[in-house]
DRENGU-185189 format. One record per residue (C-alpha): residue in one letter; y, x, z; residue number from 1. Coordinates in steps of 0.02 Angstrom, whole numbers, padded with zeros to 5 digits. Layout:
<rovos>
{vexvex = A&y = Y&x = X&z = Z&zakol = NUM}
...
</rovos>
This chain:
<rovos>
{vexvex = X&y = 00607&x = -01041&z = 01268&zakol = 1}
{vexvex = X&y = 00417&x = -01031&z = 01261&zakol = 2}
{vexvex = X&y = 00341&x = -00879&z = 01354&zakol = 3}
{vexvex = X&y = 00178&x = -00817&z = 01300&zakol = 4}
{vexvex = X&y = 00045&x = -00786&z = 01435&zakol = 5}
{vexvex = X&y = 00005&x = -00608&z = 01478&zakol = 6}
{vexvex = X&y = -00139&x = -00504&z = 01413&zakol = 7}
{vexvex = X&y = -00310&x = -00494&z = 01499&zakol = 8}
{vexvex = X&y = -00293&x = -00314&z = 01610&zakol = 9}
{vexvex = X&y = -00353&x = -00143&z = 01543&zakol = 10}
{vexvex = X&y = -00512&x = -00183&z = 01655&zakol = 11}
{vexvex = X&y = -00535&x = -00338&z = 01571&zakol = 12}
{vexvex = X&y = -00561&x = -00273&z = 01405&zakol = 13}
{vexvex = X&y = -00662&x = -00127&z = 01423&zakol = 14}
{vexvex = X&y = -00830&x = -00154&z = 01329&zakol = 15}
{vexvex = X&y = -00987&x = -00105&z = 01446&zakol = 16}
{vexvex = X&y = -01029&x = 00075&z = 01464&zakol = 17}
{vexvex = X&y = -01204&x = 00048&z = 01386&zakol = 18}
{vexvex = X&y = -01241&x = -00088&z = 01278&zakol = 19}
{vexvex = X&y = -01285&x = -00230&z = 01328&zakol = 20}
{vexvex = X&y = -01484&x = -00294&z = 01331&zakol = 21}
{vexvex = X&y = -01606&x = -00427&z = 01362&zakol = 22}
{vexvex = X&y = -01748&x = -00356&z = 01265&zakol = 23}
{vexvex = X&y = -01832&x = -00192&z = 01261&zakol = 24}
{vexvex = X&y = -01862&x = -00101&z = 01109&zakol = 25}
{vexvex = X&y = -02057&x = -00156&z = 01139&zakol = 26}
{vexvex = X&y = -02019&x = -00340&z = 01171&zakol = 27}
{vexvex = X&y = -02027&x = -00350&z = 01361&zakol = 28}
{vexvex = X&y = -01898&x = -00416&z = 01462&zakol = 29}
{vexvex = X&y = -01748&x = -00309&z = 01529&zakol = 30}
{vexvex = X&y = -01646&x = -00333&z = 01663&zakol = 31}
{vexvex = X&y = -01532&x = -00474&z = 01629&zakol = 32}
{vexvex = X&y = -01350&x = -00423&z = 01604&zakol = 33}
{vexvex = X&y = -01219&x = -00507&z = 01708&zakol = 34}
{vexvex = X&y = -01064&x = -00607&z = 01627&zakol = 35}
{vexvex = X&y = -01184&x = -00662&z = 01476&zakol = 36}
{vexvex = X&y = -01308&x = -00811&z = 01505&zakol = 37}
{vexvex = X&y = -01456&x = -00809&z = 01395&zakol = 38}
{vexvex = X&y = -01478&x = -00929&z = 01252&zakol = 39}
{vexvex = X&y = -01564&x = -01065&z = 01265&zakol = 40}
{vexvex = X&y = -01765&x = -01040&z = 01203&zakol = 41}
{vexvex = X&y = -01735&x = -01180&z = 01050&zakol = 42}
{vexvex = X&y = -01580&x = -01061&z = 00981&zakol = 43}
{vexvex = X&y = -01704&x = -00910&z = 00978&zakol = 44}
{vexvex = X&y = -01847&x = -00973&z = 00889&zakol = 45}
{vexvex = X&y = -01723&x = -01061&z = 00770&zakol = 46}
{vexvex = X&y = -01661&x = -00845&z = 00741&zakol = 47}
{vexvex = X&y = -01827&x = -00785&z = 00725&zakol = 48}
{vexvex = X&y = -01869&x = -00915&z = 00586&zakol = 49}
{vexvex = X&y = -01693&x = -00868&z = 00510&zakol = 50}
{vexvex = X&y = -01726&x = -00691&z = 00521&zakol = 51}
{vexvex = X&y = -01896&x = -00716&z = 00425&zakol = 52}
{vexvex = X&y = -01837&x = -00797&z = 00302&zakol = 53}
{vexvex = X&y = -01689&x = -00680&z = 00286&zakol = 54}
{vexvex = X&y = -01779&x = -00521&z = 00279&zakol = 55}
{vexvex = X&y = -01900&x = -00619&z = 00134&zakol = 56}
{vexvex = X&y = -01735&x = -00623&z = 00060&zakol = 57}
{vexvex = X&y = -01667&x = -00483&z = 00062&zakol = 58}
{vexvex = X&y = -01828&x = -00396&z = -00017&zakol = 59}
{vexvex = X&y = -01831&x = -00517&z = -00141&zakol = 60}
{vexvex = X&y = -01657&x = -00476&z = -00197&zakol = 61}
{vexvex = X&y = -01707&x = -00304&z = -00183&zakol = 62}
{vexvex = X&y = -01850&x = -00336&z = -00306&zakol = 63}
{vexvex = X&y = -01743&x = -00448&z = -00433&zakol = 64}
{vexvex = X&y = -01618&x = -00298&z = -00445&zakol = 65}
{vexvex = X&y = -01746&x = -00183&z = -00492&zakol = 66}
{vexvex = X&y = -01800&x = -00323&z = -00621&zakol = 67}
{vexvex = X&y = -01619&x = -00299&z = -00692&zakol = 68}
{vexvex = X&y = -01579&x = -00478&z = -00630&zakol = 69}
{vexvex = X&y = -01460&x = -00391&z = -00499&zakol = 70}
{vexvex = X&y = -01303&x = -00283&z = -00566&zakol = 71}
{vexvex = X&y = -01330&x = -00208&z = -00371&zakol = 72}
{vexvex = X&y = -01383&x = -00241&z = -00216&zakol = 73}
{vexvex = X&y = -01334&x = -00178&z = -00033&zakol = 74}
{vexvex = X&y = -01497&x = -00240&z = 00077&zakol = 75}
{vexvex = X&y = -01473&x = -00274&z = 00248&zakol = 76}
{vexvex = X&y = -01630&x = -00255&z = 00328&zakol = 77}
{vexvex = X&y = -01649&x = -00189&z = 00485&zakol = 78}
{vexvex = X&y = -01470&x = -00304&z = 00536&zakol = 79}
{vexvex = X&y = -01568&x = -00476&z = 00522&zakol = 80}
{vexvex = X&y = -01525&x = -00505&z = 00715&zakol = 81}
{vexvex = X&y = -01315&x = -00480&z = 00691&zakol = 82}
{vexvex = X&y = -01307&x = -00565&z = 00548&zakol = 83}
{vexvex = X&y = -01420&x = -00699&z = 00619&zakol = 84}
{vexvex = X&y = -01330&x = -00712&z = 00798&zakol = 85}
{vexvex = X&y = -01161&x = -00706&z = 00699&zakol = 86}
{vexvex = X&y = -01192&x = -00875&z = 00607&zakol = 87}
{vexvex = X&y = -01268&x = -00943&z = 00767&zakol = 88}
{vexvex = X&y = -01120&x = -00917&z = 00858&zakol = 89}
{vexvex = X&y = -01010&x = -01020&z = 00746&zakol = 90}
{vexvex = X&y = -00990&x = -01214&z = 00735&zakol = 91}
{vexvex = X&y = -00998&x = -01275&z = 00556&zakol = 92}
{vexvex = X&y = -00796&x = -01291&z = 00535&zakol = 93}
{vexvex = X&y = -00778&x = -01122&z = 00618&zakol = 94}
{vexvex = X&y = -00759&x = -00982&z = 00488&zakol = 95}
{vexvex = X&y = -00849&x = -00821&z = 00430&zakol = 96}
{vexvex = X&y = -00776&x = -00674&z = 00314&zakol = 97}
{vexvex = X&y = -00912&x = -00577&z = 00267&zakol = 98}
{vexvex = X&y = -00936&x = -00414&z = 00179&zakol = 99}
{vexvex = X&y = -01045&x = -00366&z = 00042&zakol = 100}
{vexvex = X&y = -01194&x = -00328&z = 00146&zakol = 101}
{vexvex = X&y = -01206&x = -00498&z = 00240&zakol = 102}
{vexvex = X&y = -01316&x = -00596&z = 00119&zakol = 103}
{vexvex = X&y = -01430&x = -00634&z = 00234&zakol = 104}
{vexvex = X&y = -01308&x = -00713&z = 00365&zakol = 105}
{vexvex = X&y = -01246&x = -00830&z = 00202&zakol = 106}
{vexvex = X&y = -01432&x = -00891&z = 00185&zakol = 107}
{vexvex = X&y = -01425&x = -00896&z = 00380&zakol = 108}
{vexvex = X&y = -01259&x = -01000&z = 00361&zakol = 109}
{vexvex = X&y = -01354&x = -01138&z = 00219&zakol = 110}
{vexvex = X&y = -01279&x = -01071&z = 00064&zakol = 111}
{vexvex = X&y = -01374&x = -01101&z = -00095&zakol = 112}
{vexvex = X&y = -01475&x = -00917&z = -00117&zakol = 113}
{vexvex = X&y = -01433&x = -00916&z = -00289&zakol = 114}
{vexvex = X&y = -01242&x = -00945&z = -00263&zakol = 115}
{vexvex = X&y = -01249&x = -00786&z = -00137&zakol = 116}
{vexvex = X&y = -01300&x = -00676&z = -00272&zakol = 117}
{vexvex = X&y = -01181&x = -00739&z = -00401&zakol = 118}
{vexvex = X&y = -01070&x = -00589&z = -00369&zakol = 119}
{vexvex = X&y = -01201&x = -00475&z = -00368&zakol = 120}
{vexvex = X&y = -01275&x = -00517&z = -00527&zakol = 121}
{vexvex = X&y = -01100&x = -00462&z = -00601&zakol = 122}
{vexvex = X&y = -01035&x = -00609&z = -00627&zakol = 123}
{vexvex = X&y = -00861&x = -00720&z = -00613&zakol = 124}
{vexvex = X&y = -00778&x = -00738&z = -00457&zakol = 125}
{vexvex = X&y = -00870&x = -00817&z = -00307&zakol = 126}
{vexvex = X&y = -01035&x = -00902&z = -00322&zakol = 127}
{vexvex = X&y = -00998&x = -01040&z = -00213&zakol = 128}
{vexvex = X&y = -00849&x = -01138&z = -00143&zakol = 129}
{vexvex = X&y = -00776&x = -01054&z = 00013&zakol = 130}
{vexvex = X&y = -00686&x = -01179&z = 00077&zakol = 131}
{vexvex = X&y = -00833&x = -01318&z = 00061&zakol = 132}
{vexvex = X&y = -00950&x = -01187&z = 00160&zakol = 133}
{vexvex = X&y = -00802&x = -01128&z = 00266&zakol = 134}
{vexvex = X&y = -00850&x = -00925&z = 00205&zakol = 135}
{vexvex = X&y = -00741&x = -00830&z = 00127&zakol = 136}
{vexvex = X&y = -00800&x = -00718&z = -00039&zakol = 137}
{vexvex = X&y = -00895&x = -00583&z = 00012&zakol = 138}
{vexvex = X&y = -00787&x = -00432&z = 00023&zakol = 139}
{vexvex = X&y = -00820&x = -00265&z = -00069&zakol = 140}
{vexvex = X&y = -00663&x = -00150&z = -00023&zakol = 141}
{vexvex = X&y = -00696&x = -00099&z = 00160&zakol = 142}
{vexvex = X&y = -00591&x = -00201&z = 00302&zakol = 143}
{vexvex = X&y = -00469&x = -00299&z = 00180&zakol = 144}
{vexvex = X&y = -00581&x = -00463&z = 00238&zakol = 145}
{vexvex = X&y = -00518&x = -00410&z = 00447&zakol = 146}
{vexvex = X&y = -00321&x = -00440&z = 00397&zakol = 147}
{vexvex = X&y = -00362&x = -00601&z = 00308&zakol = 148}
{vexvex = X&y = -00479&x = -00673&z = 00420&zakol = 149}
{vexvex = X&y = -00330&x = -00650&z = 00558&zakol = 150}
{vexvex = X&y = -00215&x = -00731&z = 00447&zakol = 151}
{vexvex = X&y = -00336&x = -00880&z = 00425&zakol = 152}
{vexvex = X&y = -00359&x = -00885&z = 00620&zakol = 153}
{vexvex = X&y = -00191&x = -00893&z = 00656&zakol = 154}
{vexvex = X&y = -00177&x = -01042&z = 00542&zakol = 155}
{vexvex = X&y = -00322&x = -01133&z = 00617&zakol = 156}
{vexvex = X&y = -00232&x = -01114&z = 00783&zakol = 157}
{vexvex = X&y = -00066&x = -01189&z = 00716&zakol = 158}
{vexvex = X&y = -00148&x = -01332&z = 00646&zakol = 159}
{vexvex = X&y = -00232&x = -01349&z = 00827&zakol = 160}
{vexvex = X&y = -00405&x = -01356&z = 00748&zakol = 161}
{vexvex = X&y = -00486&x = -01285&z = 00882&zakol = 162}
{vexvex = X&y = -00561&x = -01149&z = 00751&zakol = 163}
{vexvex = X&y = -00622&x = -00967&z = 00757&zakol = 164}
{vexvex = X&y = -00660&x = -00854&z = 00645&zakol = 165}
{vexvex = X&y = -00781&x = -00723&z = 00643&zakol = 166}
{vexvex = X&y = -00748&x = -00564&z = 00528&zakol = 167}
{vexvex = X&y = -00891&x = -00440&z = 00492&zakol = 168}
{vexvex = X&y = -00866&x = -00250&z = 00461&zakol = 169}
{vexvex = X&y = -00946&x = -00103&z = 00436&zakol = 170}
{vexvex = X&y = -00921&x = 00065&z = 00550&zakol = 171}
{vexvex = X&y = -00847&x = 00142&z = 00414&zakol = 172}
{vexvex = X&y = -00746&x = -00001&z = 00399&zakol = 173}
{vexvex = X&y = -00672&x = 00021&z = 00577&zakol = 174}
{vexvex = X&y = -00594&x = 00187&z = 00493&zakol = 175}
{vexvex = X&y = -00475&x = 00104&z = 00388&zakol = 176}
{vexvex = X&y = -00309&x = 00047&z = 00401&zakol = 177}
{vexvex = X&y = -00330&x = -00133&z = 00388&zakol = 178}
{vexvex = X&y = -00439&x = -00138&z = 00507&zakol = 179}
{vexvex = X&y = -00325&x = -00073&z = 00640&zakol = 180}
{vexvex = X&y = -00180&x = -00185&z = 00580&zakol = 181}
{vexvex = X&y = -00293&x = -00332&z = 00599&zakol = 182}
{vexvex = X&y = -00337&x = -00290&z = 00784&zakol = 183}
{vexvex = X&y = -00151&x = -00255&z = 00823&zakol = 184}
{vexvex = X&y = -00094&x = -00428&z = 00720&zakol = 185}
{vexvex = X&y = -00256&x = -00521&z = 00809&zakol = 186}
{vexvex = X&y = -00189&x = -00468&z = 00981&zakol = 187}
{vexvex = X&y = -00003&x = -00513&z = 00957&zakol = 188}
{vexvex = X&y = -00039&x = -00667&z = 00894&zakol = 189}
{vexvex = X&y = -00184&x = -00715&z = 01005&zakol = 190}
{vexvex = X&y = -00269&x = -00770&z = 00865&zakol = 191}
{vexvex = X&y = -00445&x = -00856&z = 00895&zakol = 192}
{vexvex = X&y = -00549&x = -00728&z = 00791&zakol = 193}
{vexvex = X&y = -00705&x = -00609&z = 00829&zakol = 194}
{vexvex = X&y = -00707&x = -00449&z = 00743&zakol = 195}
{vexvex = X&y = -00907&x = -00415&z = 00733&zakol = 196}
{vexvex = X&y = -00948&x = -00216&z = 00697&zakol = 197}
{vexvex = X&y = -01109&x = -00178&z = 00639&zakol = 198}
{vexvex = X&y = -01139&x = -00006&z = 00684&zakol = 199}
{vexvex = X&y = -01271&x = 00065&z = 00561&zakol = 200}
{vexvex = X&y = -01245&x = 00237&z = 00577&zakol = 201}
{vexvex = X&y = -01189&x = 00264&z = 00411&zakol = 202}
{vexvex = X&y = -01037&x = 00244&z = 00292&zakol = 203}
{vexvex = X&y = -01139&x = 00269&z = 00115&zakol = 204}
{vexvex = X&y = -01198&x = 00428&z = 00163&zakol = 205}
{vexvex = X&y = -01067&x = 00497&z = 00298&zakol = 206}
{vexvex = X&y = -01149&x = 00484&z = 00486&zakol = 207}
{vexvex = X&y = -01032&x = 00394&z = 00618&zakol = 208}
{vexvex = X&y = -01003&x = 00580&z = 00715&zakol = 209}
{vexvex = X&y = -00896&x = 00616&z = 00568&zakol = 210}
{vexvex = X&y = -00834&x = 00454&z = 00555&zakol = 211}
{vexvex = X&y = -00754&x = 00442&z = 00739&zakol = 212}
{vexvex = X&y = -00754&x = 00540&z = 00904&zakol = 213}
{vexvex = X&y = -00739&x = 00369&z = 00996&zakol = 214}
{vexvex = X&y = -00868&x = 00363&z = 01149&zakol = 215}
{vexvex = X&y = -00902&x = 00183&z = 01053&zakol = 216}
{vexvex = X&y = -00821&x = 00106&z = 00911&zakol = 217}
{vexvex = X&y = -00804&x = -00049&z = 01039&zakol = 218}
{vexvex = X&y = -00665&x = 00071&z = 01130&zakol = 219}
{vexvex = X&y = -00552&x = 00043&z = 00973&zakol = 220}
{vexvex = X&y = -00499&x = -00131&z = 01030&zakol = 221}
{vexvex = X&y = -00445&x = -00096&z = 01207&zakol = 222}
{vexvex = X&y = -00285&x = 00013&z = 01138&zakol = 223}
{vexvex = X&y = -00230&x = -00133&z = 01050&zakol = 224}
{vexvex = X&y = -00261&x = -00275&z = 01203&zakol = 225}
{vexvex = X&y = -00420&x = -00348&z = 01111&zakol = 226}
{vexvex = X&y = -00576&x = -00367&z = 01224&zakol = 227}
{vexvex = X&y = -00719&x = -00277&z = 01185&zakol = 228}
{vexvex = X&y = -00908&x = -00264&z = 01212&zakol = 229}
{vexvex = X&y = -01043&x = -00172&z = 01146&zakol = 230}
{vexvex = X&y = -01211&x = -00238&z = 01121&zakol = 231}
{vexvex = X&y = -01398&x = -00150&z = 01078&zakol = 232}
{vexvex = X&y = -01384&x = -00239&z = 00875&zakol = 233}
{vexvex = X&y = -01581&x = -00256&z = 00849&zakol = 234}
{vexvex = X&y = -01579&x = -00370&z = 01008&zakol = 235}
{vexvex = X&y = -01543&x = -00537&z = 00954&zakol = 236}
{vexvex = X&y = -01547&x = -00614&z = 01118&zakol = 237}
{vexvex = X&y = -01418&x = -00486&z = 01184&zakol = 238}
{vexvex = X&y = -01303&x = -00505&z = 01010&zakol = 239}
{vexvex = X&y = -01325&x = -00708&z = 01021&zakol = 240}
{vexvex = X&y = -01266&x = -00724&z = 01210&zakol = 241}
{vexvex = X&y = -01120&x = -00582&z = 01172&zakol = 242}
{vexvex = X&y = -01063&x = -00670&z = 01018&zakol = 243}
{vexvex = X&y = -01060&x = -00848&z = 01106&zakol = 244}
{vexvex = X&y = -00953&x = -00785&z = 01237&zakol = 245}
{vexvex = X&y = -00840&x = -00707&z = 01117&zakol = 246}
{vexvex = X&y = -00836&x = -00867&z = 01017&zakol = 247}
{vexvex = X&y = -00792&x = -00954&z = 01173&zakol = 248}
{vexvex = X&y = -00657&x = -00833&z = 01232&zakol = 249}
{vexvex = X&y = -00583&x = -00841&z = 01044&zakol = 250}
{vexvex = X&y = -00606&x = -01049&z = 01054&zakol = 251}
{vexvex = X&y = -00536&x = -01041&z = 01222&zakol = 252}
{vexvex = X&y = -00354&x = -00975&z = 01179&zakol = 253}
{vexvex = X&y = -00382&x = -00811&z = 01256&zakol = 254}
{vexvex = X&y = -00355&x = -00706&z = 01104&zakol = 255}
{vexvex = X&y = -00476&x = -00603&z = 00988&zakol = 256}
{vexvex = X&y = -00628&x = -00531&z = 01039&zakol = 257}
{vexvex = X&y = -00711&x = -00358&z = 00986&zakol = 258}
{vexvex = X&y = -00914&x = -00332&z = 00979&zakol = 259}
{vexvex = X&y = -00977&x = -00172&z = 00917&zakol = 260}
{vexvex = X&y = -01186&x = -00206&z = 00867&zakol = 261}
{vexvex = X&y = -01277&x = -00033&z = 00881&zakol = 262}
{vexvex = X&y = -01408&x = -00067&z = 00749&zakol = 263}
{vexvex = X&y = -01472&x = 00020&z = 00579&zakol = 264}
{vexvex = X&y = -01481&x = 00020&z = 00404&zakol = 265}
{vexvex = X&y = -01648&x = 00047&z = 00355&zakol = 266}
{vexvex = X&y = -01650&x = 00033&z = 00178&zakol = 267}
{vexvex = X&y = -01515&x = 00130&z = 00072&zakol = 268}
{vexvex = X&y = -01331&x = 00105&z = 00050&zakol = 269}
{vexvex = X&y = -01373&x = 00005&z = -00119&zakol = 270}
{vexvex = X&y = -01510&x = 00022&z = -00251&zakol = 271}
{vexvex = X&y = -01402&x = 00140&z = -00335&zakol = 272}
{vexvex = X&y = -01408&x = 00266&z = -00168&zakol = 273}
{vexvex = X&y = -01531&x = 00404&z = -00116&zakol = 274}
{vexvex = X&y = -01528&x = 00386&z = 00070&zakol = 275}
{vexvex = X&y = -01658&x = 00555&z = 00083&zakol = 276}
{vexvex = X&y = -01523&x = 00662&z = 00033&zakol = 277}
{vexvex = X&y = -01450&x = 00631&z = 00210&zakol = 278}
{vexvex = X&y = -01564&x = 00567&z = 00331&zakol = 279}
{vexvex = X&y = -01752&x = 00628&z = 00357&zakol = 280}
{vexvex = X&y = -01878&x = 00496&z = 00386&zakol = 281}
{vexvex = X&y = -01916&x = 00546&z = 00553&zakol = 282}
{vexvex = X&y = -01756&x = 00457&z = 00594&zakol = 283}
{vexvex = X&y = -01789&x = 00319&z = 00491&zakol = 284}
{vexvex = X&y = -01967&x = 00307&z = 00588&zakol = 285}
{vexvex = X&y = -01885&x = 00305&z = 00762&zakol = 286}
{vexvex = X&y = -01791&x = 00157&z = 00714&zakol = 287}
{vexvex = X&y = -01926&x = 00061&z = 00641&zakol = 288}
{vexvex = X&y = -01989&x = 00042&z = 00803&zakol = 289}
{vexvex = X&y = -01850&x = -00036&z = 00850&zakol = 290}
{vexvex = X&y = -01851&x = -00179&z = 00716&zakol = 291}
{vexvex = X&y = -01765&x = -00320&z = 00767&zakol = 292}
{vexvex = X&y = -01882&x = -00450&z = 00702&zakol = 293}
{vexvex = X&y = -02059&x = -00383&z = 00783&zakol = 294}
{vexvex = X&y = -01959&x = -00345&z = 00958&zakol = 295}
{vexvex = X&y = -01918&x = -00544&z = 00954&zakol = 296}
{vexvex = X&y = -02062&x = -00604&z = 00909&zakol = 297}
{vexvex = X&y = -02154&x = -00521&z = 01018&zakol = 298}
{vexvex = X&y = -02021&x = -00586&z = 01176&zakol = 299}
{vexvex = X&y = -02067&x = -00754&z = 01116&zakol = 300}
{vexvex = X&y = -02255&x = -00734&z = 01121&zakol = 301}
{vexvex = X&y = -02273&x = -00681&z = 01258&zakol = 302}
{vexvex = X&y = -02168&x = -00826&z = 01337&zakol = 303}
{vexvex = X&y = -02263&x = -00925&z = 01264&zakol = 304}
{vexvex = X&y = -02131&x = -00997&z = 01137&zakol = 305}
{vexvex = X&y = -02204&x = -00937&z = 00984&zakol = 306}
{vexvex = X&y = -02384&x = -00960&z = 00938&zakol = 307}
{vexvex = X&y = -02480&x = -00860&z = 00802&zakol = 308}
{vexvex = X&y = -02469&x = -01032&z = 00705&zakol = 309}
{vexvex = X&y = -02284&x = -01029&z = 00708&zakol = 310}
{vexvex = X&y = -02291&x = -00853&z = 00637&zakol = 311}
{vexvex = X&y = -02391&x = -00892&z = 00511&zakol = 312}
{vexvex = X&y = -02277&x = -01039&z = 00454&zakol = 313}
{vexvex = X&y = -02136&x = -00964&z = 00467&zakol = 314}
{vexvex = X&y = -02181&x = -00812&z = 00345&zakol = 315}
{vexvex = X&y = -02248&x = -00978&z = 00243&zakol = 316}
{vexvex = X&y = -02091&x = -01025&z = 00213&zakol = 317}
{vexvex = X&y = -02012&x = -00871&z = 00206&zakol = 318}
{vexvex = X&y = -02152&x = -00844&z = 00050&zakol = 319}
{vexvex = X&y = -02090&x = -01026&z = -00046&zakol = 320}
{vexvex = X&y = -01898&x = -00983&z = -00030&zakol = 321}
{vexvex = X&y = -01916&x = -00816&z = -00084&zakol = 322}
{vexvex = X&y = -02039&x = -00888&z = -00248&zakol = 323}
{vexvex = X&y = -01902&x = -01014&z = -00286&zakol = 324}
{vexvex = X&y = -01778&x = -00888&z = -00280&zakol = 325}
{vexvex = X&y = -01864&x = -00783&z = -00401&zakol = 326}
{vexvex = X&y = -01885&x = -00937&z = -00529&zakol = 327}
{vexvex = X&y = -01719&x = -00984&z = -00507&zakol = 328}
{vexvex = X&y = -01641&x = -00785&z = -00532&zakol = 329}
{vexvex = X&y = -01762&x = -00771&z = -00672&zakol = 330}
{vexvex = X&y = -01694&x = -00926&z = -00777&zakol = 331}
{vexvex = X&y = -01538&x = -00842&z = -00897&zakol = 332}
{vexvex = X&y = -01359&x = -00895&z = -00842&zakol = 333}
{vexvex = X&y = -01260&x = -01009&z = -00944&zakol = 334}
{vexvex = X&y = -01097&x = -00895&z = -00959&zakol = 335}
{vexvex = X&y = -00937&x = -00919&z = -01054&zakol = 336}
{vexvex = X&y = -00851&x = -00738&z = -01057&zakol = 337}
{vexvex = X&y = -00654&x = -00812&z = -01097&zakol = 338}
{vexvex = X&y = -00716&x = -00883&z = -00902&zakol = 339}
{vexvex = X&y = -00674&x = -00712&z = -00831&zakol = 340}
{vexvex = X&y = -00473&x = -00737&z = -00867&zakol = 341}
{vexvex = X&y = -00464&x = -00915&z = -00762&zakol = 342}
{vexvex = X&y = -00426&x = -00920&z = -00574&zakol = 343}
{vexvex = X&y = -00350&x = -00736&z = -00579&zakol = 344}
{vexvex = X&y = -00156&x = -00801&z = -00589&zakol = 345}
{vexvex = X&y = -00099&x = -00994&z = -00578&zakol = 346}
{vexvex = X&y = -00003&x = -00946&z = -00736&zakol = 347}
{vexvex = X&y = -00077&x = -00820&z = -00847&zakol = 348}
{vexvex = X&y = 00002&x = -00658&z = -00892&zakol = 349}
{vexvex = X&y = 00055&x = -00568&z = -01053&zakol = 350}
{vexvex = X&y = -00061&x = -00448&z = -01037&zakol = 351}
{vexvex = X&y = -00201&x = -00578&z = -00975&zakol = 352}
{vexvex = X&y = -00174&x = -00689&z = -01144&zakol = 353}
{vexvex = X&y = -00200&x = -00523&z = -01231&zakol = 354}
{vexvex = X&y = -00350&x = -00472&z = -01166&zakol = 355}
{vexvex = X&y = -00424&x = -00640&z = -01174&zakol = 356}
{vexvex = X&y = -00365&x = -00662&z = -01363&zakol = 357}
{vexvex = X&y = -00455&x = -00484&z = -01392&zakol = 358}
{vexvex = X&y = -00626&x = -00527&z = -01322&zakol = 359}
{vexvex = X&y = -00637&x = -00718&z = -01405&zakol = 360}
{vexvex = X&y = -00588&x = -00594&z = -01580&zakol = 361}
{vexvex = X&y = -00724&x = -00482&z = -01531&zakol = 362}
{vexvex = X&y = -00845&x = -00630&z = -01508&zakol = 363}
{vexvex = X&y = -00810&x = -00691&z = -01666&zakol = 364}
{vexvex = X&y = -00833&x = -00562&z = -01754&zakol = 365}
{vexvex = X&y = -01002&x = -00538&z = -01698&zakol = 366}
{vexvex = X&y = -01037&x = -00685&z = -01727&zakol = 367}
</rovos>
């Protein structure tokens, strides 16, 4: 009979008692933390192009949803450097579950732009092929994506793929059900997945004080035998080497891994959402100056790793991909409504056929 190993000890899963940090908030160096190496200086300047060209994104989709070319969109900026330093971390047959405010880390990740935003232009389904890009649809009910993700862990490590999986969530993800059931089914199982938390302060418009009276949301994976750590979220040096070691540990056969990212939303919830109506701009302000994308690029300039050149060229680019973007999302889509009925059921339903028959009648009869 087949014994499985034991657990890492209570002291081995207890996250640090202040996040951890290789960057100040003004760019200068910290004191290196121990039990993380730093990544190497090609990875970084590979994340701060990324992270350009993400936030160029992620303004443009903004724009285009304004333009009525978006049904919605939840922006991500401020959260360039998890999202970044999530993909990173991941080899290219590794998998991520995202939710729906990681478009930037699919752009990080090489999916087609357009494709991203297929779901939040309202229409069918999944703009692109999850399996092909090994990410799963992005996921709009909070923490549903954490039990999945396990399950899909604990088939890569059956098939001894050597696979991990990362799953993103929100804090006010890390108050539902699921997501406790996927820590507890994680652990059990040992599966090789990383549960990433991106602390943002906010669930829509609920702060995280009445949200959770956890000392850190990183705390909620010691009670179930998952290592933790926390990590300052606008430090992408700090979230890259935490997330590699937590890809590692997961790769490893060690079991799941737990990171919460303190970081911020600085836009609102969605387009739809007045974020004044419960935070003050002062607030907003204060974290400003802790943007993710200015505090690495000045680290790199000053080590001499990223000229005023390579600034330039990267916003550059950041300028083409976001104009392409725009003529591609301005172009009207080629739909077929009766589309909406395939893919929901292998064999269609009754009531499917009906609905279906209904719409193709009302077509008609407009003409």
């Amino acid at each position: 009979m087949s014994v499985r190993r034991p657990g890492p000890s209570v002291d081995g899963l207890l996250p640090s008692p202040v996040p951890v940090r290789f960057v100040q908030e003004d760019g200068s160096p910290g004191t290196p933390p121990e039990g993380y190496p730093p990544p190497a200086d090609a990875r970084l300047v590979d994340a701060y192009r990324r992270m350009v060209l993400g936030r160029r994104f992620d303004r443009q989709a903004t724009a285009l949803t304004r333009q009525g070319r978006l049904a919605v969109y939840p922006s991500s900026r401020g959260q360039e450097a998890c999202q970044v330093a999530g993909v990173l971390a991941l080899g290219a047959d590794d998998w991520l579950f995202p939710t729906y405010r990681d478009s930037v880390a699919l752009v990080a990740r090489g999916i087609d732009p357009v494709e991203v935003l297929t779901l939040l232009r309202g229409d069918w389904h999944c703009g692109y092929d999850p399996e092909a890009v090994r990410t799963a649809p992005q996921c709009t009910p909070l923490a549903t994506q954490t039990v999945h993700a396990v399950g899909m862990a604990e088939a890569l490590r059956r098939r001894g793929t050597g696979g991990v999986v990362m799953a993103f969530v929100g804090d006010g993800g890390t108050s539902e059900g699921d997501f406790h059931e996927a820590l507890n089914y994680a652990a059990v199982l040992r599966a090789p997945v990383v549960f990433l938390v991106q602390n943002n302060r906010y669930a829509i418009s609920v702060p995280l004080a009445k949200q959770s009276a956890a000392p850190a949301l990183a705390y909620k994976g010691v009670g179930y035998g998952v290592r933790s750590e926390q990590v300052d979220g606008n430090d992408l040096v700090a979230v890259l080497a935490v997330l590699t070691e937590a890809v590692r540990y997961a790769r490893a056969g060690d079991g799941p891994f737990l990171v919460e990212a303190h970081t911020y939303r600085m836009d609102a919830h969605t387009n739809a959402d007045d974020a004044s109506r419960y935070r003050d701009a002062e607030e907003v302000e204060r974290w400003e100056s802790a943007d993710p994308i200015a505090r690495l690029e000045t680290y790199l300039r000053d080590r001499g790793l990223l000229s005023a050149a390579d600034v330039a060229a990267a916003g550059e680019a950041a300028e083409e991909f976001a104009a392409r973007l725009r003529d591609r999302m301005s172009a009207e889509p080629d739909t077929e409504p009766a589309e909406l009925f395939e893919h929901v059921f292998a064999e269609p339903t009754p009531q499917l056929r009906e609905q279906r028959a209904r719409l193709l009648a009302e077509l008609s009869a407009e003409g």
